[in-house]
N, C-alpha and C positions, 0 to 999 in steps of 0.2 A: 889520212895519207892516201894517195889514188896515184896509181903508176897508170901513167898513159897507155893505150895501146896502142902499137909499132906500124902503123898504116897511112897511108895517105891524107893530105887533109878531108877529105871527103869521104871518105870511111869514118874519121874522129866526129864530124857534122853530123853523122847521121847515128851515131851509138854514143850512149852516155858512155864515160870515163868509168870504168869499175877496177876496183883491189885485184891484182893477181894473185894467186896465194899460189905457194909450191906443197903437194901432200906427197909426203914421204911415210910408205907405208906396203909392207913387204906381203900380208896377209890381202891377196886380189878381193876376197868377200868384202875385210872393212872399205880397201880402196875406192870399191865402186860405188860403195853404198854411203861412204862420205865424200866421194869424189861431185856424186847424184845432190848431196844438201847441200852442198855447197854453190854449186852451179843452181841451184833450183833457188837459191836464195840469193842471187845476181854476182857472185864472184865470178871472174876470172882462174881456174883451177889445170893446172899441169900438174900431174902424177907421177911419182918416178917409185920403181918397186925396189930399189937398191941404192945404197949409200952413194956409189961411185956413179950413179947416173943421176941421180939427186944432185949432186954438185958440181957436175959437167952442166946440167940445167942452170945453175945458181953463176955456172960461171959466164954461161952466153945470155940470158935475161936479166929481168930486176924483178923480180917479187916484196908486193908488200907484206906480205907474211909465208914462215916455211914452217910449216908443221909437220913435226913427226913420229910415228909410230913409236911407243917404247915398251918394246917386249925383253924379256928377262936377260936372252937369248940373244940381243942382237942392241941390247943399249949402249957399247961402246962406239956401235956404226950410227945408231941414233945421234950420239953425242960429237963427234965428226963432222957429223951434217950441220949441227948445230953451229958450233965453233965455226967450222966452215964458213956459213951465212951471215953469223955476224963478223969475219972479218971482212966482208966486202964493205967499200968504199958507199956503197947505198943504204946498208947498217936496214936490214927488213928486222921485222918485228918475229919472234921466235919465239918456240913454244913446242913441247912436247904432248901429246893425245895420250892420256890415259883414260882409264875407265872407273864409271862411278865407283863409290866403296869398294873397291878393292876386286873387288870381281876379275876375271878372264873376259877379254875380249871376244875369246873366241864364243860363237854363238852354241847354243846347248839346246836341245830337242823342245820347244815351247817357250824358249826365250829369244827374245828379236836380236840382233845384232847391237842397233842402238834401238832403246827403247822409246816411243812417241814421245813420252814425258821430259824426255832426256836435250833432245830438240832444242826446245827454245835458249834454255842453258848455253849451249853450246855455241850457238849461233851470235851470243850477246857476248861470252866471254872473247868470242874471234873479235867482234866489234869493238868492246872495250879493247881490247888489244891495238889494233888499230888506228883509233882514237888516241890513245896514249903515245902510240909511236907518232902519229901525224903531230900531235900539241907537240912534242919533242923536239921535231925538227923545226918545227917555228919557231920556239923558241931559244933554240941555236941561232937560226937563219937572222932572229928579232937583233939578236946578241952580234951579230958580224955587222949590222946592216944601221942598227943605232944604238951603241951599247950606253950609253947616256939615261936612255928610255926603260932599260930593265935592269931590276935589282936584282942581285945574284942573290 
């Protein structure tokens, strides 16, 4: 799945087509520092640090995926966003950021935020995600367009 970006045709000629992703994440250190892999790994990434600017976002773009923050403290606003995202009419790919075994996010004196090893994980479960939502809509789209042709 690849949402277009909003530009003239001559701006789309000249830049591949990349995933926008929306990161919803209230702790500024993860933000940046996920906000940095994500863009470092060719996504498209707008950041919102609070629930209600997260889905003022979600109501004026399209995002193919919105990922968000889920701390102890603030999962009912995580879960809003969420809801939120999928009921627009472009149905993005959703997902909540936790942290490996169970650990805290928050970084501690000698340990990284995300850790190097952590990386590639992360970067492939976004993909798979992705990929899954992109097959989806094809095969919807296969299902309006020659329903003859696909077996339910």
């Amino acid at each position: 799945m690849v949402i277009r970006h909003r530009a003239g045709s001559r701006d789309r000629a000249q830049s591949p087509e990349v995933a926008r992703v929306l990161l919803v994440e209230e702790n500024v250190t993860a933000r940046l520092t996920l906000r940095a892999i994500l863009q470092a790994s060719g996504y498209a990434v707008d950041s919102a640090a609070s629930a209600p600017e997260a889905m003022d976002k979600i109501e004026h773009d399209q995002y193919a995926l919105v990922l968000c923050g889920l701390h102890s403290d603030t999962h009912d606003e995580s879960r809003r966003v969420i809801n939120h995202a999928r009921a627009q009419d472009y149905r993005p790919a959703t997902a909540f950021l936790t942290s490996s075994g169970g650990q805290s996010r928050q970084p501690k004196s000698g340990r990284l935020l995300i850790e190097t090893e952590e990386v590639p994980a992360l970067l492939t479960q976004i993909a798979d995600l992705l990929a899954g939502r992109a097959a989806g809509r094809e095969r919807r789209n296969m299902r309006r367009r020659r329903p003859e042709l696909v077996a339910n």
